[in-house]
N, C-alpha and C positions, 0 to 999 in steps of 0.2 A: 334751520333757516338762518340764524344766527350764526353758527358757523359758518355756512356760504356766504355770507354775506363778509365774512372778515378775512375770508381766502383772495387775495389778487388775481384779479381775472387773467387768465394764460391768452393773450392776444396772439396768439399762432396764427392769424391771420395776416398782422402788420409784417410778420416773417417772408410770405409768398406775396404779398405785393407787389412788391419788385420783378416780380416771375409771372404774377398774372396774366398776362394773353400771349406767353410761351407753348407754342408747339409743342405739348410733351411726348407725344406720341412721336414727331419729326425727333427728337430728343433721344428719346429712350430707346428706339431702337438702332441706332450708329453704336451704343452704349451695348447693346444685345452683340451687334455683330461684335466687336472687339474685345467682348469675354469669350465668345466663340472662336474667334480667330485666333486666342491664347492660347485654349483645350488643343487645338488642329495644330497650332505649332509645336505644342509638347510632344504631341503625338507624332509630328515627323524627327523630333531632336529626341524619342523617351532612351533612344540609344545609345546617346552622343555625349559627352561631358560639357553641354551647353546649359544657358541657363535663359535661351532669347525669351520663349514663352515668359516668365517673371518678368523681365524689361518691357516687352509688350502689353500685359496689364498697369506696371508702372505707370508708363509714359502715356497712357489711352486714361488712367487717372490724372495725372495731372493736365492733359487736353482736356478732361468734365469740368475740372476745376474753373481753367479759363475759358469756355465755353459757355459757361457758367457768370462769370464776371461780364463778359462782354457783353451777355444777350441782357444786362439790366442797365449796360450804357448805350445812348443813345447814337443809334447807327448815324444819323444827321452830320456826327461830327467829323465824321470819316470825310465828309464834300471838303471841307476845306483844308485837310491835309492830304489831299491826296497828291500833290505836287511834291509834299517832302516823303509822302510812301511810294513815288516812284523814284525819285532820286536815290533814297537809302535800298530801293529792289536793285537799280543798274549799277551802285554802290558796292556792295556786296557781290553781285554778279564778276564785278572786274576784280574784287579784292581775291576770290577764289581764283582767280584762271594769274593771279601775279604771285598769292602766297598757299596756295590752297594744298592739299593734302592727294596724290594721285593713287586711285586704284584702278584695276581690271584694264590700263590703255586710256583711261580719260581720269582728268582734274576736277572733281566736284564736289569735295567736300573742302571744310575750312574746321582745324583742331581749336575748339574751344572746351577750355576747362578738362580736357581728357577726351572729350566725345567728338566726333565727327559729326556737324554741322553739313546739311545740306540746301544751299542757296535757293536754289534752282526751286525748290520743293516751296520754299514759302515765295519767292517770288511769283507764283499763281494767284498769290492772294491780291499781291501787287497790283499785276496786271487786271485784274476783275473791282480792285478799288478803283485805279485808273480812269479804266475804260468808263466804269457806272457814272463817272461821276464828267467824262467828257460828253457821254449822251446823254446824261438826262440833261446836258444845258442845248447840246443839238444833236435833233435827232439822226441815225442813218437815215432819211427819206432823200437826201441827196449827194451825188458822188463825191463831193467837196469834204464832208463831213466824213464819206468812209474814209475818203483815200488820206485826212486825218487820220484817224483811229488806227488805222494800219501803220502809217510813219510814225507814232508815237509807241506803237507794241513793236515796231520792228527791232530795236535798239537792245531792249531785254531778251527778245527773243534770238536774234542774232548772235547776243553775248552767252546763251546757253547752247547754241547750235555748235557753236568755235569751242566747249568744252571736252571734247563734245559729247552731250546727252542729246540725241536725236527724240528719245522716248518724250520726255518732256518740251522739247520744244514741240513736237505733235497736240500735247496736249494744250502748249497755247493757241495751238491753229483753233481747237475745238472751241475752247470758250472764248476766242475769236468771233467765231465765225457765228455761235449761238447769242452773243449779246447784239449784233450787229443785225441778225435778224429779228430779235425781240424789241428791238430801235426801229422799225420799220425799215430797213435795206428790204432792195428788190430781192427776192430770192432767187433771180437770173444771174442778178450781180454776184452774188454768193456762189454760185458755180462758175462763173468765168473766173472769178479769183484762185477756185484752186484745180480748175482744170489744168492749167501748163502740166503741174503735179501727176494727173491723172494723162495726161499726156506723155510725161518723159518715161509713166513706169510702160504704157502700150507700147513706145516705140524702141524700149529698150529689152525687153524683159520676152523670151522666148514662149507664150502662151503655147498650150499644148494645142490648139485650129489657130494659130496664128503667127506663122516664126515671121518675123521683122524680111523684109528683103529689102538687099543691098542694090539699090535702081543704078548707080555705075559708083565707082568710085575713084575718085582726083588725087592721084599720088604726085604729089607737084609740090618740094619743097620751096615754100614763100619765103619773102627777106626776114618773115622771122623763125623759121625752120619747120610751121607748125603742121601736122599731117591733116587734111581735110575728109572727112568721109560722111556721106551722108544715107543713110537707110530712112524706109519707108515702114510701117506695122500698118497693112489692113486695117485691124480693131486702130489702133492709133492715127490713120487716116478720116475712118467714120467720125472717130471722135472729133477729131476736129472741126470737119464740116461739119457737125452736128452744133458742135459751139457758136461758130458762124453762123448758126439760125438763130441760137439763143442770144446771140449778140447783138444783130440785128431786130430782136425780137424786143430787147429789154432796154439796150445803150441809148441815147439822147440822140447819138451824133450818123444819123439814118441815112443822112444825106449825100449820094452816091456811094450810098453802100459801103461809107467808110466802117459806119459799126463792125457790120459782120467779115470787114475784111482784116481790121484791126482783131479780131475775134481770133480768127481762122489762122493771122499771122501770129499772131500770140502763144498759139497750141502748138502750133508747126515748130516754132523756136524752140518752146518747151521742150518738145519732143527731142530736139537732134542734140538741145544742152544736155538731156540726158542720155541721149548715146554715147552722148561726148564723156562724160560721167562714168556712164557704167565703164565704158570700154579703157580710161587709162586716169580716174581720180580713186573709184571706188577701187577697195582693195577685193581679196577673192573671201577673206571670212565674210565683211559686210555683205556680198552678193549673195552670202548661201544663207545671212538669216533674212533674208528679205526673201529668198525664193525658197526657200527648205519646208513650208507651209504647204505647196503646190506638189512637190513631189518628197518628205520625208527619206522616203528610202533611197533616195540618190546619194546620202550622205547619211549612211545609219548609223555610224560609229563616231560622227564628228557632229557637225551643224545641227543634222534632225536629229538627235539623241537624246535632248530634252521634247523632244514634241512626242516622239516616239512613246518614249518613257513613260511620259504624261497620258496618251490618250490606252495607254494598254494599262494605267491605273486605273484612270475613270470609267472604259470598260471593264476590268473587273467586276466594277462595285457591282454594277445588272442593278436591279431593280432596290433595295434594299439596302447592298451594302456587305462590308463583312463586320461591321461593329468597330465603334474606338476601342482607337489603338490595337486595332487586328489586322489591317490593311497587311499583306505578305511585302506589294511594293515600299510603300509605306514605310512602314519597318524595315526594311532591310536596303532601304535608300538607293532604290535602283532610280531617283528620278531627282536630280539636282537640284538647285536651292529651292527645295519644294515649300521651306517655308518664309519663303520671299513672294518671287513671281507667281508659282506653280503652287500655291496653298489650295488653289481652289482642283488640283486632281489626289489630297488628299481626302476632301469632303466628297468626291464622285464616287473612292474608292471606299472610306470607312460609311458611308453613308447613303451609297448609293442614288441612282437618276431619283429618289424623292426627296433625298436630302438636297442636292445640288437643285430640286425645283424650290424648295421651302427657304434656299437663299436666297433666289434670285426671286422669288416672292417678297421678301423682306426689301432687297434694294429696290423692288419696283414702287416698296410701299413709300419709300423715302424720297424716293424721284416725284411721286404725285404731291407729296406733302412739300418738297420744294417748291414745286412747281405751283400750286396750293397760295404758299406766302406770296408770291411771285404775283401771281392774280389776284391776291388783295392788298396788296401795300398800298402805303397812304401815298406816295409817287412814286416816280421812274424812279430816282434814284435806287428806294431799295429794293423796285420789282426789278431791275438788273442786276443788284448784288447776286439777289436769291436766283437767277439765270444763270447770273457766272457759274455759280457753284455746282449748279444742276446740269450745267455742261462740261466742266470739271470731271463729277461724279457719273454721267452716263460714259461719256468718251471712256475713260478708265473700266467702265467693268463690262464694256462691251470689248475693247480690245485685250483685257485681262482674260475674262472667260474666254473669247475669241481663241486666242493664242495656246491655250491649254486644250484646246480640242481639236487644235490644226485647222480654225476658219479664218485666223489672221498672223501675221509674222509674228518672232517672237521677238517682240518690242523693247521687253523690260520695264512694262508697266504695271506698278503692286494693284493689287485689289484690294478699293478703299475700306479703312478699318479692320481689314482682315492681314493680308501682308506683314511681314514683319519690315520695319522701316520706323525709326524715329521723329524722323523729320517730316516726313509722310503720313505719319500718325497728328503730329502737334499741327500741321498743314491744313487737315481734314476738318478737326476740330474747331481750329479757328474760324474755319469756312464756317461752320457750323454754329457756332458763336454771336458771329457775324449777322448770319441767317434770322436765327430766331431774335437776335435786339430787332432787326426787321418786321418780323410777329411781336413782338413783344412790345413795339410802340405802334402801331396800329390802330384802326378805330373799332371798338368794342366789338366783337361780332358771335354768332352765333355759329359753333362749327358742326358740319354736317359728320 
C-alpha cells in the first residue's frame, strides 16, 4: 500500500481529453482504407522499380498527424478566416496556371521543395470553408442567397476549369450543390441549376434511341463569319419541357408563365451551346472519353482501353478473387495507372465481387458517420463543414467506382484514401480533421 501510494499516478486520461468526443470509429477507418490502399498499390507496382506504395503510407501518416492536430482546435475559428482561406484558395489557383509545373496537356501542379503540389486538390477544402461559413449566416431558403453562393464559388471554380482539370471542378459542382441543399435550397432550384449541363450532353451526344436531329440548318456567313446550326435531341427536347414544369413549379416568378418559360429557355440554350461545343471547341480525345463509357469497343485500342482493361480485371476476380498479388491483369499491367484512378479494379480482381463489397461497405460506413456529426453539431456552421466533406467524399467514389466498371466516363477522379495522389491524400485528411474538431466540440452525447 505504501508503495502505491508513493508511485505518481499515470493520468492517461489528461492525454485523450483533447480527443474526447472524436469520432473514432469516423477516424480509424479512412486510416483502414489507406493501409489497404498501400498493399493494392504494391501490388499493381510489385513489378515495377517504383516505390509509390511507401509514399502512400508516408504521406496518409502525416495526414493522421494533422488530422489529428485539427480535430483538438476549435473548428469555430475557421468562421472568421474564411475570407482569407478563400483569397489564399483563388491565390494559389492563379499562381499555378502563371507559374505552375505542366503534365499530360493541362497546368496543375506548382514545384515546391522537389514535390509537386496540387492546388486544385486543397482548394476543396476552400470552397466547403467558404461556403459553411456564407450559409450558416444565410441560409439557401432564398434565391438571393444561392445565387450568392454560386458567384462566390464561381471564381475558384472557373480558375480550375481554365487548367484545365475538368475532374475537379465536377467535384465542386458536388459539394456545391450538397451544401446548398442542407441550407435549405428548393431542391427544384437545384435541378434547374444544373439542368442546361444535362441539357447540352442530350442535345449533343448521339444516345443509342435517340440521335439528335438536325430540324434545318442556316449556312449564312454573318458580319462576323460565324456558321450557325441548330439540332434538336428528343431526350433533350423532353428534358426541357420537363424543366419548364419544374420551373414553374418551384421559381417565385409564376406570373405569365415567365418561370417555366425562363426554364425551358434556359435548357434550350444549354443545349445548342453544347452542340455548339461538341461540334467545333471540344477536341475528338475529349469526345471519346466522355462517350467511350456508352460504347467501349468503338475505340478498343485508344480511348476505351483503360475501361476495357478495367472491367475484364474486376470480372476476373468472379466471386472471391485470385488472391494478393495473383491478379494475372494485375501483375502483368494490362490496365494503366491502375494505381491512381483504376486501384479499385485491382481489389475486384485480387479480391474479388466480396472484396470490392467489403469496401464499398467500409465507405458507406464513413458516409453515415459523416453524415452522423452533421446531424449533431452544435450549428450550421459545422453541420455544413461535415456536409461538404460528405459530398466531397460520396461524388468521388461514386464516380471512381463508376468509371472502373463502365457506368460513368472516365473522369480522373482518385478514390478517396485509396488512390495513389499526395495532394489528394493530405486534401482528404484535412477534410477529415476538420470534421471530427466538429465531433469533437460538440455537446456530450451518447453514441449509438
Amino acid at each position: 500500500m505504501l508503495l502505491k501510494r508513493s508511485l505518481p499516478k499515470v493520468r492517461w486520461k489528461s492525454w485523450v481529453k483533447p480527443w474526447q468526443q472524436v469520432d473514432w470509429l469516423l477516424f480509424c477507418l479512412p486510416v483502414a482504407v489507406s493501409i489497404f490502399g498501400g498493399i493494392m498499390i504494391l501490388s499493381t507496382e510489385l513489378k515495377q522499380p517504383v516505390t509509390d506504395w511507401w509514399w502512400h503510407w508516408l504521406v496518409a501518416g502525416i495526414g493522421v498527424f494533422i488530422a489529428l492536430f485539427l480535430s483538438r482546435i476549435r473548428y469555430e475559428n475557421l468562421l472568421q478566416w474564411h475570407w482569407v482561406t478563400y483569397g489564399l484558395t483563388n491565390f494559389s489557383l492563379i499562381a499555378v496556371m502563371l507559374a505552375g509545373t505542366s503534365a499530360k496537356g493541362a497546368q496543375r501542379w506548382i514545384s515546391v521543395a522537389g514535390f509537386n503540389v496540387q492546388p486544385s486538390e486543397f482548394a476543396k477544402i476552400g470552397i466547403i470553408i467558404t461556403l459553411a461559413a456564407l450559409l450558416h449566416k444565410r441560409t439557401a431558403s432564398s434565391l438571393d442567397n444561392v445565387f450568392r453562393a454560386l458567384a462566390i464559388t464561381a471564381i475558384p471554380w472557373g480558375l480550375v476549369f481554365l487548367q484545365p482539370d475538368l475532374a475537379t471542378s465536377l467535384v465542386f459542382g458536388a459539394i456545391v450543390l450538397g451544401m446548398l441543399y442542407w441550407a435549405n435550397a428548393n431542391p427544384g432550384w437545384l435541378i434547374l441549376f444544373i439542368s442546361p449541363v444535362i441539357s447540352a450532353i442530350l442535345f449533343s451526344i448521339s444516345w443509342p434511341l435517340a440521335e439528335p436531329i438536325d430540324l434545318f440548318k442556316l449556312i449564312a456567313v454573318n458580319p462576323l463569319g460565324l456558321l450557325k446550326e441548330i439540332a434538336v435531341s428528343p431526350l433533350g427536347l423532353i428534358w426541357s419541357l420537363a424543366m419548364g414544369i419544374v420551373g414553374w413549379l418551384t421559381l417565385p416568378w409564376r406570373r405569365f408563365g415567365f418561370a417555366a418559360i425562363s426554364a425551358l429557355s434556359l435548357n434550350i440554350l444549354g443545349g445548342e451551346l453544347g452542340v455548339f461545343a461538341w461540334n467545333h471547341i471540344l477536341k475528338e480525345y475529349q469526345k471519346d472519353r466522355l462517350t467511350v463509357f456508352i460504347d467501349p469497343d468503338h475505340d478498343p485500342l485508344g480511348a476505351g482501353y483503360h475501361l476495357i482493361q478495367s472491367r475484364i480485371a474486376i470480372g476476373a476476380g468472379e466471386i472471391w478473387g485470385w488472391g494478393l498479388f495473383k491478379g494475372p491483369m494485375t501483375q502483368l499491367n494490362f490496365v494503366p495507372e491502375q494505381h491512381t484512378d483504376f486501384i479499385f479494379s485491382a481489389v475486384g480482381e485480387e479480391f474479388g465481387f466480396v472484396g470490392c463489397l467489403v469496401v464499398l461497405f467500409v465507405f458507406c460506413l464513413i458516409c453515415f458517420r459523416l453524415l452522423h456529426v452533421a446531424q449533431t453539431a452544435k450549428d450550421n456552421f459545422g453541420s455544413l463543414l461535415a456536409i461538404g466533406v460528405l459530398s466531397m467524399i460520396v461524388f468521388q467514389l461514386i464516380v471512381n467506382v463508376g468509371m472502373t466498371v463502365g457506368l460513368a466516363p472516365v473522369a480522373g477522379i482518385p478514390l478517396p484514401w485509396m488512390s495513389y495522389g499526395r495532394s489528394a491524400m493530405l486534401t482528404n485528411f484535412i477534410a477529415l480533421g476538420i470534421v471530427e474538431s466538429v465531433a469533437n466540440f460538440r455537446q456530450k452525447q451518447k453514441y449509438y
